[in-house]
DSSP file (Angstrom, degrees, kcal/mol; ACC not computed):
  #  RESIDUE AA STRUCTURE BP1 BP2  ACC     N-H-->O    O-->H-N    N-H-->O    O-->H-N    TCO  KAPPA ALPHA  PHI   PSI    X-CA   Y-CA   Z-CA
    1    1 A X              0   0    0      0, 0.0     0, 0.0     0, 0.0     0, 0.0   0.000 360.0 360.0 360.0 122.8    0.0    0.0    0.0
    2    2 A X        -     0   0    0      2,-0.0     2,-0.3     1,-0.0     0, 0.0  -0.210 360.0-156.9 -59.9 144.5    1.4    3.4   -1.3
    3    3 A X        -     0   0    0      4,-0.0     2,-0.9     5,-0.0     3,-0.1  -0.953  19.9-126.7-123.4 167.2    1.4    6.2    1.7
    4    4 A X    >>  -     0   0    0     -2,-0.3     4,-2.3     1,-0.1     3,-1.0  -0.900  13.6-154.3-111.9 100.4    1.4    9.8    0.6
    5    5 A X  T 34 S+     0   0    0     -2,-0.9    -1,-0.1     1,-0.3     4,-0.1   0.710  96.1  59.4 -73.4 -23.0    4.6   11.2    2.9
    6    6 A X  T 34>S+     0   0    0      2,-0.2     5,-2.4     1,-0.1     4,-0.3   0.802 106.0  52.6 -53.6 -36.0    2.6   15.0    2.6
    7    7 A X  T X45S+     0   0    0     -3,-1.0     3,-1.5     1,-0.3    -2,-0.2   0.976 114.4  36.1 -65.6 -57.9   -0.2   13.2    4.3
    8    8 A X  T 3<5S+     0   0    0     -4,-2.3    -1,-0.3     1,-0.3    -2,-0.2   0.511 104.6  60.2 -92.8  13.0    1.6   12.0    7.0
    9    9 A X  T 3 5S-     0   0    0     -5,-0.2    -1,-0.3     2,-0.2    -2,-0.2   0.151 115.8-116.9-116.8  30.3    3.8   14.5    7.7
   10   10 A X  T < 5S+     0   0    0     -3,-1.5     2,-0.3    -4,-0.3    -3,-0.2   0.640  71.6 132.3 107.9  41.7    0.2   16.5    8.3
   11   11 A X      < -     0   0    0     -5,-2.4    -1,-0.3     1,-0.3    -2,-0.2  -0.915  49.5-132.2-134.2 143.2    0.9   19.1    5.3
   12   12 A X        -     0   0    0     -2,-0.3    -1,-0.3     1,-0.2     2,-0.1   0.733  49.5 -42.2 -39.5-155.6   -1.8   20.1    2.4
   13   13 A X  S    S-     0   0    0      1,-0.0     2,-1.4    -6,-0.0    -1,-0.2  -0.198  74.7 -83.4 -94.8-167.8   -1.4   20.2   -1.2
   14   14 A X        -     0   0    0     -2,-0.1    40,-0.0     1,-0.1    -1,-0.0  -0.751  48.4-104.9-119.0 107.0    1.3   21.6   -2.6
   15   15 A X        -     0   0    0     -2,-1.4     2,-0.2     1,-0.1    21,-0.1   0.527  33.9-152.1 -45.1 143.8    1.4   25.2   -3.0
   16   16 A X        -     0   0    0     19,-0.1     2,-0.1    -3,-0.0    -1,-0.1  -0.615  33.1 -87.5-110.2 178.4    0.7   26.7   -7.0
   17   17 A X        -     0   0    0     -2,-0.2     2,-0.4    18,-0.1    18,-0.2  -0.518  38.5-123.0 -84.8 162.9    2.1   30.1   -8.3
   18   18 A X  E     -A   34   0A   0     16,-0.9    16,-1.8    -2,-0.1     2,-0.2  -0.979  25.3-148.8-115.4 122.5    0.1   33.3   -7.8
   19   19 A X  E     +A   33   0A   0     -2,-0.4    14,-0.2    14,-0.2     2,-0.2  -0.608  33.1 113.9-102.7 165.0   -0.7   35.1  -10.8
   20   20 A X        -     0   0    0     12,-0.7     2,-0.4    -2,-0.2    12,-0.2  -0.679  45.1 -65.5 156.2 160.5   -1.0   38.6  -11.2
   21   21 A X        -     0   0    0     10,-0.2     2,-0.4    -2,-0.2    10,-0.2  -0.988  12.6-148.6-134.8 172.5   -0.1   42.2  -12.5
   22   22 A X  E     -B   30   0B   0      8,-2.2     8,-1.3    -2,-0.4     2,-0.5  -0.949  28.1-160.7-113.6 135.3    2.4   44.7  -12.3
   23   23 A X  E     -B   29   0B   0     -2,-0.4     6,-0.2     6,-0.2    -2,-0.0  -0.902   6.1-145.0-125.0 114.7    0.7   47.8  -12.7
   24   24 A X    >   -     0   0    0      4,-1.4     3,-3.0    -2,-0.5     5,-0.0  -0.050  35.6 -94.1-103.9-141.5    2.6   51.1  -13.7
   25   25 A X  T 3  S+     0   0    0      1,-0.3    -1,-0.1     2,-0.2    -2,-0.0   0.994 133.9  44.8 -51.8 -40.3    2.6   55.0  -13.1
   26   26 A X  T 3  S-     0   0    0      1,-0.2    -1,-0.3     2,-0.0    -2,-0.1   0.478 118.2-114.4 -75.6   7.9    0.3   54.9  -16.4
   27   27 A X    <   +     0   0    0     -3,-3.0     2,-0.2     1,-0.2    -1,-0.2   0.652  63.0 152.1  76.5  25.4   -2.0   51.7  -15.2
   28   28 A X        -     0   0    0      1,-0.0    -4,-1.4     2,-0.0     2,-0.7  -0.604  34.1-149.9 -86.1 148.2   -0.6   49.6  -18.0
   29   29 A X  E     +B   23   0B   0     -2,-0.2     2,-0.3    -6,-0.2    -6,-0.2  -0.939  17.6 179.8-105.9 118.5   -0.8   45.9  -16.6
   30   30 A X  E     -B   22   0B   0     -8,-1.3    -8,-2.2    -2,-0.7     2,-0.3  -0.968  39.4 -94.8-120.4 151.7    1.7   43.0  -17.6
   31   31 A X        -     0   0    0     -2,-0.3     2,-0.3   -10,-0.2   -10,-0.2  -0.466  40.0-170.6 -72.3 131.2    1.4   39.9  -16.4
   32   32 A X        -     0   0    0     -2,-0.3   -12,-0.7   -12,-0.2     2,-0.4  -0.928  12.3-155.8-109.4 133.2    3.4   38.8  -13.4
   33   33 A X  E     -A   19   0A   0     -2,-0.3     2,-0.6   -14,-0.2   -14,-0.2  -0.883   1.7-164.8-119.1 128.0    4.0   35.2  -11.7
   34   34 A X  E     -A   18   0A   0    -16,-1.8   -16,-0.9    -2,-0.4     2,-0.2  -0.948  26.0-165.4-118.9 100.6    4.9   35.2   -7.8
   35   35 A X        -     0   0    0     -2,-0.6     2,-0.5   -18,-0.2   -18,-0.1  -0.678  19.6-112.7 -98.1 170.0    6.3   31.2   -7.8
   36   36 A X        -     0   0    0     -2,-0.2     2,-1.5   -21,-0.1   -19,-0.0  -0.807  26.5-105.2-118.7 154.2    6.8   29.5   -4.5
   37   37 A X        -     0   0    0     -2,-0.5    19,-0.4    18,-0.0    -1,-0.1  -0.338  48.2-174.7 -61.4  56.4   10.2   28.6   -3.2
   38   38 A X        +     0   0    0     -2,-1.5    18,-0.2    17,-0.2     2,-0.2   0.014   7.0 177.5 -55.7 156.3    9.7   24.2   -4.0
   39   39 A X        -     0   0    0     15,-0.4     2,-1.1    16,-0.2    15,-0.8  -0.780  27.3-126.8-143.6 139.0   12.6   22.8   -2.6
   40   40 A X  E     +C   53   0C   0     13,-0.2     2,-0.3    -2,-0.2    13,-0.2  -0.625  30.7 175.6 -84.6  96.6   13.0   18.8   -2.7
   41   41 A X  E     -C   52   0C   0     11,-2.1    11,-2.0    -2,-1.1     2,-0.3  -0.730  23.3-135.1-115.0 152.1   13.9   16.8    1.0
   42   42 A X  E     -C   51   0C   0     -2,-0.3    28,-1.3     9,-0.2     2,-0.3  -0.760  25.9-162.0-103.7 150.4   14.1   13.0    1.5
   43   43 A X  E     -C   50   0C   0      7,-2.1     7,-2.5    -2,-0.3     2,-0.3  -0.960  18.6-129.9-156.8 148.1   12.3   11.2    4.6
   44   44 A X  E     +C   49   0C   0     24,-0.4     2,-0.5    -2,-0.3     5,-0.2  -0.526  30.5 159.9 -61.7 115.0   12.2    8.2    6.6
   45   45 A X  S    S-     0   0    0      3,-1.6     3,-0.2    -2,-0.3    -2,-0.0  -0.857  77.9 -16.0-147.5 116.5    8.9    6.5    7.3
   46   46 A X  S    S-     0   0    0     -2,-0.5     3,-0.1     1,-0.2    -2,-0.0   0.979 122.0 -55.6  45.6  58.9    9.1    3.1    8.3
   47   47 A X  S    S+     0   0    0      1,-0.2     2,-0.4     0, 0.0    -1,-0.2   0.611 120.7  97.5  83.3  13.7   12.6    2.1    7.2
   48   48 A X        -     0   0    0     -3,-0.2    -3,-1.6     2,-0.0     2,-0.6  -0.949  66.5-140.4-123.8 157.5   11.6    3.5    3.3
   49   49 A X  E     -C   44   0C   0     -2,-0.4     2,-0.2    -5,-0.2    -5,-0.2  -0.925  11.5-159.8-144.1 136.9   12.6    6.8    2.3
   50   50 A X  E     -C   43   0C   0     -7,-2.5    -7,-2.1    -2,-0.6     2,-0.5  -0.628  16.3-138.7 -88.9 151.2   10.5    9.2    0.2
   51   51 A X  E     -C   42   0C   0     -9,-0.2     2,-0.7    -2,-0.2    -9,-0.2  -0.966  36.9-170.8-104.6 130.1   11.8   12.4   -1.9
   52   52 A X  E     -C   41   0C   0    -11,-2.0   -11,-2.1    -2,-0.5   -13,-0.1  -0.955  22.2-125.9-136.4 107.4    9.0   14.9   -1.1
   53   53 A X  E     +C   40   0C   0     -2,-0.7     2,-0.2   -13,-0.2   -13,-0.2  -0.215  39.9 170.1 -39.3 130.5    8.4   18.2   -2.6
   54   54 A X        -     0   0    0    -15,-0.8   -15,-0.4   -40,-0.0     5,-0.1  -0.765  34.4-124.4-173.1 157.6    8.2   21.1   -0.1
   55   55 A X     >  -     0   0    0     -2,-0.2     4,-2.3   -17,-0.1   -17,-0.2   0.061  36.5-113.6 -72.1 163.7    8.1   24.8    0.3
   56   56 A X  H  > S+     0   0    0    -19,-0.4     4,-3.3     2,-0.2     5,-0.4   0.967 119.9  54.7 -52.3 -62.8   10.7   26.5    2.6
   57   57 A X  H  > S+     0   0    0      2,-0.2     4,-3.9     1,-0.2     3,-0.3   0.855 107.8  47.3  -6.0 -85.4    8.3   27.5    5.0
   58   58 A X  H  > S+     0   0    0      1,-0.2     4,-2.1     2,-0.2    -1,-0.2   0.873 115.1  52.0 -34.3 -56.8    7.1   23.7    5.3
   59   59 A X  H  X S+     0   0    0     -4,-2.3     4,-5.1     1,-0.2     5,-0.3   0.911 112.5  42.7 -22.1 -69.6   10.8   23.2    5.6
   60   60 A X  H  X S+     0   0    0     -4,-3.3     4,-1.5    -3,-0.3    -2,-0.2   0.931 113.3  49.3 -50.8 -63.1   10.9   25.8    8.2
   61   61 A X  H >X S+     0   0    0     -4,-3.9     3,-1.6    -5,-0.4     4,-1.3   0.927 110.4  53.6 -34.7 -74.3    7.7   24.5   10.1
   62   62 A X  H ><>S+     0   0    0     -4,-2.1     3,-1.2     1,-0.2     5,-0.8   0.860 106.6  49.8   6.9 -99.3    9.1   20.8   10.1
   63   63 A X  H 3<5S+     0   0    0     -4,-5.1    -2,-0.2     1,-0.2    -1,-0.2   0.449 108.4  55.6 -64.6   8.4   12.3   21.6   11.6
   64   64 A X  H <<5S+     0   0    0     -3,-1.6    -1,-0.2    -4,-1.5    -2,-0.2   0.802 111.8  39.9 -84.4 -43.6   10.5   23.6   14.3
   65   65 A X  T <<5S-     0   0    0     -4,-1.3    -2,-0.2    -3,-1.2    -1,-0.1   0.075 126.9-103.8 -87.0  -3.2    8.4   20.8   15.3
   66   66 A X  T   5 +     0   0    0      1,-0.3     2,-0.3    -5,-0.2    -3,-0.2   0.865  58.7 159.7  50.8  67.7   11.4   18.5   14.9
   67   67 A X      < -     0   0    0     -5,-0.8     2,-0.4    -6,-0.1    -1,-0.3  -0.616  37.7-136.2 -75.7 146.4   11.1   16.6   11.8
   68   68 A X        +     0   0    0     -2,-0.3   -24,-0.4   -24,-0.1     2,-0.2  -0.972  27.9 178.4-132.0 118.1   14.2   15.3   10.6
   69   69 A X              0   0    0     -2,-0.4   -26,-0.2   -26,-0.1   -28,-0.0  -0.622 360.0 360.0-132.7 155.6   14.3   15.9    6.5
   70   70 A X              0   0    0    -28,-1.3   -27,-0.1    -2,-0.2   -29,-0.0   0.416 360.0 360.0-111.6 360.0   17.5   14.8    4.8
């Protein structure tokens, strides 16, 4: 049975880019893309180890709560 290592380490879906404009002094709008910072960490869970997408933040959160990401 597959496990989903986001699930069980008690984190959501996995954040999308925020789209956008840049607006200037004259109003003109072009489009702008805010993406969020992905970074890729490996973890243990029951002797098998997953590579698991996850924001810095999540990173951050984790190691606050003392997760141990490789």
């Amino acid at each position: 049975m597959a496990i989903n290592p986001r699930k069980h380490l008690g984190l959501g879906p996995l954040k999308k880019p925020l789209f956008g404009h840049n607006r200037s002094h004259a109003l003109n709008a072009t489009q702008k893309i805010s993406k969020p910072n992905i970074q890729k960490r490996k973890i243990t869970i029951n002797d098998k180890v997953y590579v698991v997408k996850l924001t810095v933040r999540e990173i951050r959160t984790l190691d606050k709560k003392g997760v141990s990401l490789k």
